[in-house]
C-alpha angles and dihedrals in degrees: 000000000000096000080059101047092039085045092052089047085048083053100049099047081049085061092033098051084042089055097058094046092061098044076054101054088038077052098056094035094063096042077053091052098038090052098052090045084052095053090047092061105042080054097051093048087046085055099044104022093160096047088039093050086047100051088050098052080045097048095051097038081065100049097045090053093041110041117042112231097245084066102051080049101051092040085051099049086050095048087051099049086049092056094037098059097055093044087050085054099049090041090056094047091056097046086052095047081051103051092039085056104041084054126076103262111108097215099093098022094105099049110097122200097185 
């Protein structure tokens, strides 16, 4: 009883351990994508600084007049309550993954996160 409870823990800090390794990998790939879409647009306003300064003040001329600022706020606060929650999660399960390894319990000794 004890080799199949200690195998399916084996097997759940190997998903576990997987798991992280992908959110990992999701992770780098859209820093990856939001720097180079960075970089696209600092050159673009490099390239165009009038048209780029004009769009802006545009841009933001339009959506003073048409959205109330209460609005902007509160969809801001919830867009930032929809992106917080599943950072705090993440955060927590790495913490976790760390601790479990950093103590002396061999179930999750050979899964690297680095």
């Amino acid at each position: 009883m004890e080799t199949r409870s200690s195998t399916v823990a084996e097997q759940a800090a190997s998903k576990a351990g997987e798991a992280v390794e992908k959110t990992k990998q999701q992770l780098e790939g859209a820093k990856g994508e939001a720097q180079r879409g960075l970089r696209r647009a600092e050159d673009y306003i490099r390239e165009h600084p009038t048209e780029s300064a004009l769009g802006a003040l545009g841009l933001g001329f339009l959506l003073a007049r048409l959205l109330p600022v209460r609005f902007v706020a509160v969809g801001l606060g919830g867009l930032m309550v929809a992106i917080l929650k599943p950072l705090a999660l993440l955060y927590a399960a790495l913490r976790i993954v760390d601790d479990f390894r950093a103590s002396d319990r061999p179930i999750l000794k050979g899964i690297s996160t680095k």
